[in-house]
TIZAVEX-591456 format. One record per residue (C-alpha): z, y, x negated; residue number from 1. Coordinates in steps of 0.2 Angstrom, whole numbers, plus 5000, padded with zeros to 4 digits. Layout:
residues N
+------+-------+------+-----+
:   up : north : east :   i :
+------+-------+------+-----+
:    Z :     Y :    X : NUM :
...
+------+-------+------+-----+
//
This chain:
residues 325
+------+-------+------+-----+
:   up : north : east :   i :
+------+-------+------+-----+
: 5171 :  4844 : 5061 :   1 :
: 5154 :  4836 : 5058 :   2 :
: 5153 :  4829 : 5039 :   3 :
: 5134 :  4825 : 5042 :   4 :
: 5129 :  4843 : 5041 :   5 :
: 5114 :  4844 : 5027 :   6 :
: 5114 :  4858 : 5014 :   7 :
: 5095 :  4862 : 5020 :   8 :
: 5103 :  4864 : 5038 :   9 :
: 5118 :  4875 : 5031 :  10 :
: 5106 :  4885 : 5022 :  11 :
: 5092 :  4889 : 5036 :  12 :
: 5108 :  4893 : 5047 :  13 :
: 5116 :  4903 : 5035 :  14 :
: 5099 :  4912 : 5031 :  15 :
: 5098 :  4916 : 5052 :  16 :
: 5115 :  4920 : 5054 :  17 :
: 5113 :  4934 : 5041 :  18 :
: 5096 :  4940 : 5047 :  19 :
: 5103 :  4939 : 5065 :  20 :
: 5116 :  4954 : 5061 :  21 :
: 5101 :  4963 : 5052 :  22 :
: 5104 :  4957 : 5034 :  23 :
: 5085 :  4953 : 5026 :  24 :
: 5090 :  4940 : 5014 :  25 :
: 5074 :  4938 : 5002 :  26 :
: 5084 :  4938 : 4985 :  27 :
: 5099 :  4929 : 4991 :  28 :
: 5086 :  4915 : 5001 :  29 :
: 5079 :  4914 : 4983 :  30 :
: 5094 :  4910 : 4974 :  31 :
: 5099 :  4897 : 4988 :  32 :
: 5082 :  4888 : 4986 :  33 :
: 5087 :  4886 : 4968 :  34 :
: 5101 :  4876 : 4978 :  35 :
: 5094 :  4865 : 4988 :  36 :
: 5080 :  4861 : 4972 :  37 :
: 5095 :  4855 : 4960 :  38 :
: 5105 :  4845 : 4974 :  39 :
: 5087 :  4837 : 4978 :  40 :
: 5085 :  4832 : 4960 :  41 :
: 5103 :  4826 : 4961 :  42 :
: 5099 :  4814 : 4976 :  43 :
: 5114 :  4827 : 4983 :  44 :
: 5111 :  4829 : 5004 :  45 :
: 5124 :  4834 : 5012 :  46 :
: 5136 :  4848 : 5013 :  47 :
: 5150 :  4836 : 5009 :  48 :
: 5142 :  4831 : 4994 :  49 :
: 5143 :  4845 : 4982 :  50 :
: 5158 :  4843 : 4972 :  51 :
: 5166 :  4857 : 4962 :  52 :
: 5158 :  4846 : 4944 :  53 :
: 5142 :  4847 : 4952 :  54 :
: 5143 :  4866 : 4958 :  55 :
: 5147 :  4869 : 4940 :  56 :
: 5132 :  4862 : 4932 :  57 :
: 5122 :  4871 : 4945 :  58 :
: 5127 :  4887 : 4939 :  59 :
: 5127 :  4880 : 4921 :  60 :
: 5109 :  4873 : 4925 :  61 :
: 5101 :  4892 : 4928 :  62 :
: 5099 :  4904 : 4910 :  63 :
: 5109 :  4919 : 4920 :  64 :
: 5112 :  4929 : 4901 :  65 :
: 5119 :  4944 : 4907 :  66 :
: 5134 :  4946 : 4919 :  67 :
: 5128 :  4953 : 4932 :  68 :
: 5114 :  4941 : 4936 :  69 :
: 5125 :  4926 : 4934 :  70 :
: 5140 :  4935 : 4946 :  71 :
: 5126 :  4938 : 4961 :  72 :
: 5118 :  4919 : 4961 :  73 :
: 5137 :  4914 : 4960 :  74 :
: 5141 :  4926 : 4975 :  75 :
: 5127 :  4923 : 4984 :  76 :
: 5134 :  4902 : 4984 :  77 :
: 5150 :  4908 : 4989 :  78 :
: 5145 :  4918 : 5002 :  79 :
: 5136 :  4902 : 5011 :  80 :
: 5151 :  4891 : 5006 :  81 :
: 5163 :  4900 : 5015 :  82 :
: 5151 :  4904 : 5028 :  83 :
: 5151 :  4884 : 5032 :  84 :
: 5170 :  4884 : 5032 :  85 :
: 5173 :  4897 : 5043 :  86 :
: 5159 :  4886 : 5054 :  87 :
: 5170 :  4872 : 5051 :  88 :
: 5154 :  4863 : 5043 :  89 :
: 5167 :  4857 : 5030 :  90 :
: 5185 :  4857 : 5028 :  91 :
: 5186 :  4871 : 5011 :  92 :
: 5174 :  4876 : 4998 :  93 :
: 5172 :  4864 : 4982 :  94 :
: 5165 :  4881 : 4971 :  95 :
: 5179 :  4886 : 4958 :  96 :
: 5167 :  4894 : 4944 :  97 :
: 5175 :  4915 : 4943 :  98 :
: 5164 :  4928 : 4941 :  99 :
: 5158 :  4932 : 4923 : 100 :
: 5166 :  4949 : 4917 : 101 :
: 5153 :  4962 : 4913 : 102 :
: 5158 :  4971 : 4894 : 103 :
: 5148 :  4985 : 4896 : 104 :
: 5141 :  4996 : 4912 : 105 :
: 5124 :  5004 : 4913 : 106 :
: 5124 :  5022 : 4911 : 107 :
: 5111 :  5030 : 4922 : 108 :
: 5098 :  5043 : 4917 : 109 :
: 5102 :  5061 : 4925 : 110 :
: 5088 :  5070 : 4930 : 111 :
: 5090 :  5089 : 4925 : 112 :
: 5079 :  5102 : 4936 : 113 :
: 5069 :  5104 : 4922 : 114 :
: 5066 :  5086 : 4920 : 115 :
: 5064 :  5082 : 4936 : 116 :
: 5051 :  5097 : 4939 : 117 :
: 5043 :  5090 : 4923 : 118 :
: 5041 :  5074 : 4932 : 119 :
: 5034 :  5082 : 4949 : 120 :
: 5023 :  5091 : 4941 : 121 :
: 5014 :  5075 : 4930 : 122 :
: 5015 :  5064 : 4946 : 123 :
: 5004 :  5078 : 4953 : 124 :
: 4993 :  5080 : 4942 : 125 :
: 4989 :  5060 : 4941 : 126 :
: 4971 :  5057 : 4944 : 127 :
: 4964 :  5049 : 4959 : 128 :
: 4956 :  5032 : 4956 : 129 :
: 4942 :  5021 : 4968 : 130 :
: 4958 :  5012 : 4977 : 131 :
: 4969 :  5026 : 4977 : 132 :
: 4964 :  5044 : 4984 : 133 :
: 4977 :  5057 : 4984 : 134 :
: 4986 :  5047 : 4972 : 135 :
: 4995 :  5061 : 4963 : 136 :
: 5002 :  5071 : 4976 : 137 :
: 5006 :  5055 : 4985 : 138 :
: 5019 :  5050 : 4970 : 139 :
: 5023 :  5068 : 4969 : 140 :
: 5031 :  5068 : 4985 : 141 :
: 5038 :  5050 : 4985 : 142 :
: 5047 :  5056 : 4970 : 143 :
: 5052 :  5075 : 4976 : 144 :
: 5060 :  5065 : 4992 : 145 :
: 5069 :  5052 : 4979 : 146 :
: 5076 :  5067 : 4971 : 147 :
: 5078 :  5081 : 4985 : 148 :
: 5084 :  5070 : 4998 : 149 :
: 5092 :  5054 : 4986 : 150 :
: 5080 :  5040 : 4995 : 151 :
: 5079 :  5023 : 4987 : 152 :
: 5060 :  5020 : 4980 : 153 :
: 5059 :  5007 : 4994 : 154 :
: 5064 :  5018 : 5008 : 155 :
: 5052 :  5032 : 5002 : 156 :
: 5038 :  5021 : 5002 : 157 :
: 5042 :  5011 : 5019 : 158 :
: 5041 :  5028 : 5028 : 159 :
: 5032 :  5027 : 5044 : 160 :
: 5020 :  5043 : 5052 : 161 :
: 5033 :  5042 : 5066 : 162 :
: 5049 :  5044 : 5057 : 163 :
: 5043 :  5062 : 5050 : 164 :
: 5052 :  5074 : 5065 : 165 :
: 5048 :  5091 : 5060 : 166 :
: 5056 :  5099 : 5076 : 167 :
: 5074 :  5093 : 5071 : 168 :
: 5070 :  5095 : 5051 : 169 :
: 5073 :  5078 : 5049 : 170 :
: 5067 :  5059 : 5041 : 171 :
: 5072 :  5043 : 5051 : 172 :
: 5076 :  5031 : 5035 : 173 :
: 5073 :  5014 : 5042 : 174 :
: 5075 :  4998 : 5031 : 175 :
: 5088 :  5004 : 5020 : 176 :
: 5100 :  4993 : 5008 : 177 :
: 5109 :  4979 : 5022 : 178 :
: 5096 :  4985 : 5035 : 179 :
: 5104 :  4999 : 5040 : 180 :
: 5094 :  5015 : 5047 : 181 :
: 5098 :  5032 : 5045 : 182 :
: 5093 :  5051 : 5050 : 183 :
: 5091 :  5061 : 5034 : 184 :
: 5089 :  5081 : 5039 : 185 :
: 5082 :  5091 : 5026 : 186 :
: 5075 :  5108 : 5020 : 187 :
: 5060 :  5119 : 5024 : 188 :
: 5056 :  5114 : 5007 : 189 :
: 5055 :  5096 : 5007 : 190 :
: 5048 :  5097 : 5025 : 191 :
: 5033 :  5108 : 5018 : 192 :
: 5029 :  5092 : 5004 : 193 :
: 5033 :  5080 : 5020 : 194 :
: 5019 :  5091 : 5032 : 195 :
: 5007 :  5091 : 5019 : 196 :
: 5008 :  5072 : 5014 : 197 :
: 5004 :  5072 : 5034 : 198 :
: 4989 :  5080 : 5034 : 199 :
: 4984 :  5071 : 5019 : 200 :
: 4983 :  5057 : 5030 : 201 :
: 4974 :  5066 : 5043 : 202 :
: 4961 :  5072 : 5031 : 203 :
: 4959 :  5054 : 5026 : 204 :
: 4954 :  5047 : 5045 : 205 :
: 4969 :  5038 : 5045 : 206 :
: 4977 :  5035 : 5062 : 207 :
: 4991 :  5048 : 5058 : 208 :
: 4994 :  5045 : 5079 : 209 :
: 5001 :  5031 : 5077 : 210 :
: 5019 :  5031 : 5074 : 211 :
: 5019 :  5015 : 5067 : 212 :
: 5007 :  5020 : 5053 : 213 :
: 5013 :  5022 : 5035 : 214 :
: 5016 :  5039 : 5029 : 215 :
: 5011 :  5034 : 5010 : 216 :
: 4997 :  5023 : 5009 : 217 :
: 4980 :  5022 : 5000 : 218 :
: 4971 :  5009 : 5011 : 219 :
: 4977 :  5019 : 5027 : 220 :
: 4985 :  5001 : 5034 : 221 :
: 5001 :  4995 : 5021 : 222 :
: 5015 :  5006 : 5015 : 223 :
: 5011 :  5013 : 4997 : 224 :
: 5022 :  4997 : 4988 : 225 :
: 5041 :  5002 : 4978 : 226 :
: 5032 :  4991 : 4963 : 227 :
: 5020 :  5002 : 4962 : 228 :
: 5030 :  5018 : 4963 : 229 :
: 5039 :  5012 : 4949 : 230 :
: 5025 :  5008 : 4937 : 231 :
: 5019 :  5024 : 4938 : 232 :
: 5037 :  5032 : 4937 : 233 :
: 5038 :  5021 : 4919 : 234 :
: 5019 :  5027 : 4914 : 235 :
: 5025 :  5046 : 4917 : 236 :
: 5038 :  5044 : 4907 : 237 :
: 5031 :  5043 : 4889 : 238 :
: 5024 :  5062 : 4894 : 239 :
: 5039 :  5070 : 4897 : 240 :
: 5047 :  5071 : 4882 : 241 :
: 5064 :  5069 : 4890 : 242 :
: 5078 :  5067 : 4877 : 243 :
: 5088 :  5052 : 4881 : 244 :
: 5107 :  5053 : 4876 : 245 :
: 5114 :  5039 : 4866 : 246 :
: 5122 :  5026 : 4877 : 247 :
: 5111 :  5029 : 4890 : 248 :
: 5098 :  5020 : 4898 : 249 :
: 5081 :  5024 : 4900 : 250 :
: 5076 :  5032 : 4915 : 251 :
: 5071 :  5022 : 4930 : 252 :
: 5065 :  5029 : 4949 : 253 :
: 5084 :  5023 : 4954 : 254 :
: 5093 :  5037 : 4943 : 255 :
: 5084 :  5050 : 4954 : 256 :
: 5094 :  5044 : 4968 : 257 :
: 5108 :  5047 : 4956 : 258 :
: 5105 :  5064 : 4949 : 259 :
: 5105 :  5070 : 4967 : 260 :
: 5121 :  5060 : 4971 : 261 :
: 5129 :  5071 : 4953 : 262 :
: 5119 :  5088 : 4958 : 263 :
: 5128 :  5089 : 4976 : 264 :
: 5145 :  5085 : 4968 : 265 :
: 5143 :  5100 : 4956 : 266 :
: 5135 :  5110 : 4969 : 267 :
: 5150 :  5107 : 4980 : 268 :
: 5163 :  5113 : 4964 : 269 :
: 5150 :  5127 : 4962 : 270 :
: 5151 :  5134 : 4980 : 271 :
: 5170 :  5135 : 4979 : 272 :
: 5170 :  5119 : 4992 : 273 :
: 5182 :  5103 : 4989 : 274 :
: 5172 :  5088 : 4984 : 275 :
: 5185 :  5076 : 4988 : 276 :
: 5183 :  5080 : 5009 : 277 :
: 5166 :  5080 : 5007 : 278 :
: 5163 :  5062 : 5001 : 279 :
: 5162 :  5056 : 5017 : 280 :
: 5147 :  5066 : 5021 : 281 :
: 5138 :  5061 : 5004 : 282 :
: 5139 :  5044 : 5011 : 283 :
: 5133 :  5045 : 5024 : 284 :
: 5119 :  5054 : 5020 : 285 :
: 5117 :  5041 : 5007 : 286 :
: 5116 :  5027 : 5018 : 287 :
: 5132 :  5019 : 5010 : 288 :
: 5146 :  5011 : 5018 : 289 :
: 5162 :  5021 : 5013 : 290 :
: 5163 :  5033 : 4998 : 291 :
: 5168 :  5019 : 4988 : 292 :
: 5148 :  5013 : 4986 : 293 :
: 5146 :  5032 : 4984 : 294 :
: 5157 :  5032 : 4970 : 295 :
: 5146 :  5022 : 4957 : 296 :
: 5134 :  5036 : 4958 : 297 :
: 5144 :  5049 : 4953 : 298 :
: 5143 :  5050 : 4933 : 299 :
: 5156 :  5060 : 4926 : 300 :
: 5145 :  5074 : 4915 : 301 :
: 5149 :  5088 : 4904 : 302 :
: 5146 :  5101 : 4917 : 303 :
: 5157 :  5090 : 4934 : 304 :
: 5172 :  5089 : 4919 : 305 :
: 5169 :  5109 : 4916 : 306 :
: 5169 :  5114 : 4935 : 307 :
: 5184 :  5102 : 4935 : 308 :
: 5195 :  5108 : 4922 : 309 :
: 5191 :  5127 : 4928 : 310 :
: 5196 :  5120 : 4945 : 311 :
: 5212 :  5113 : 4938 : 312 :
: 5217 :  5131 : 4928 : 313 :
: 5215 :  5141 : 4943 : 314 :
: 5226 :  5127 : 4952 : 315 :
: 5238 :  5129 : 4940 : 316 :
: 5239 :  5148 : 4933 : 317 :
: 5254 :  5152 : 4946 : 318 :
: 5265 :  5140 : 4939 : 319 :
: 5260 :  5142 : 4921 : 320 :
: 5262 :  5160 : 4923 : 321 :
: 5280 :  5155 : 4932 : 322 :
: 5285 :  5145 : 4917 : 323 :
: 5300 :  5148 : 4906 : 324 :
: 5296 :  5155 : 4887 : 325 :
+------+-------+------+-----+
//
């Protein structure tokens, strides 16, 4: 085992080990740089250097306030550490800080089909600018596919020309969470709204030939930017008149991915169909992992609890009716 091994050579090959298996990085590159500047000021170089005391004024050296902020900086230092073990760059890990424990959990938004028709309809009616043509029913169908089709803002706005197939019905969902890709088949519907934003492009004189060129942009060359989706998702907002329960959040583009996750659940109780043995397909269609990731998603509301319990009672009329009196 080498105990020459510099933190900025553990980092940069941490950094390309990660990227290598299609991880991009850019946050958790960020937090590491905060790293490698403290251990600098330090006069700390090498792996074998960093002590658990000096790990722990590290952490304690950064104003993370809320738990969840402080828990990914910590992770993200974990991660490496036990990466250079595993690498036999040093013997163990010196980090012993624990995770902070988070007291309360956001409570998303949930999108009604009112609301989110209300939202649809203001995006579309946004007015187009000097550097920004088409601008309203560009946001329109970036939002209609956050909310149709449960996309990340991200994965809306990094939509290509070529990953539109509208022989199969489908969206190929490239540069997702991790780096994963995915097929997303959809509606007539929302392939309508996807047709149109192609010929929108067309119209324009954009290169709509090339596969390669953005399917939402407003110079014709870079991808419409999730920033800026989410500005305007925040400048709709005030319009709506949307009634925000107490303990709830205010809305964000995010908890349109949730309300669809929470309308296909209730959809599935609906139809008479089993949402447990369907979970799996949720995710997938999600981009997730394992229904587990899925799970966050799914906000218990007053109308799942409803389906649920009239589920339960139809389970259990037989033996109710059975019973002694």
């Amino acid at each position: 085992m080498s105990t020459a091994v510099s933190i900025v050579d553990a980092v940069t090959r941490f950094l390309a080990h990660k990227r290598a298996i299609g991880r991009k990085y850019h946050s958790e590159e960020s937090e590491l740089r905060l790293l490698l500047g403290f251990a600098r000021e330090r006069g700390v170089d090498r792996l074998d250097e960093l002590t658990a005391a000096l790990l722990e004024e590290f952490l304690a050296s950064r104003a993370r306030t809320r738990p969840r902020s402080f828990n990914h900086l910590l992770g993200v230092v974990r991660c490496m550490l036990d990466w250079a073990v595993t690498h036999e760059l040093i013997a163990v890990s010196p980090l012993r800080a624990r995770r902070r424990r988070a007291t309360s959990t956001r409570v998303p938004f949930l999108f009604t089909v009112t609301g989110a028709r209300a939202l649809l309809a203001a995006a579309a009616g946004l007015p187009d600018n000097p550097r920004a043509l088409h601008r309203g029913a560009t946001y329109h169908t970036i939002f209609a596919l956050c909310y149709g089709l449960g996309l990340r803002a991200g994965e809306a706005c990094g939509l290509r020309i070529g990953h539109v197939d509208p022989d199969r019905q489908l969206l190929v969902v490239t540069g997702g969470k991790f780096g994963k890709s995915r097929l997303v088949p959809h509606r007539p519907r929302i392939g309508q709204v996807v047709a149109e934003q192609v010929e929108r492009r067309r119209r324009a004189g954009n290169a709509v030939a090339d596969p390669c060129a953005p399917l939402f942009s407003f110079d014709g060359r870079t991808c419409v930017h999730p920033g800026s989706a989410s500005q305007t998702f925040h400048h709709l907002m005030p319009t709506l008149g949307l009634s925000v329960p107490d303990g709830v959040s205010p809305p964000r583009p995010h908890d349109l991915r949730h309300s669809f996750a929470v309308s296909r659940l209730l959809r599935w109780y609906r139809q008479g169909l089993d949402p447990a043995s369907r979970l799996f397909h949720l995710s997938t269609f999600m981009g997730h992992v394992s229904p587990t990731s899925t799970s966050v998603y799914l906000t218990i509301t007053t109308e799942l609890l409803g389906e649920a319990n009239t589920r339960f009672e139809a389970f259990a009329a037989p033996a109710w009716s059975e019973a002694p009196r």
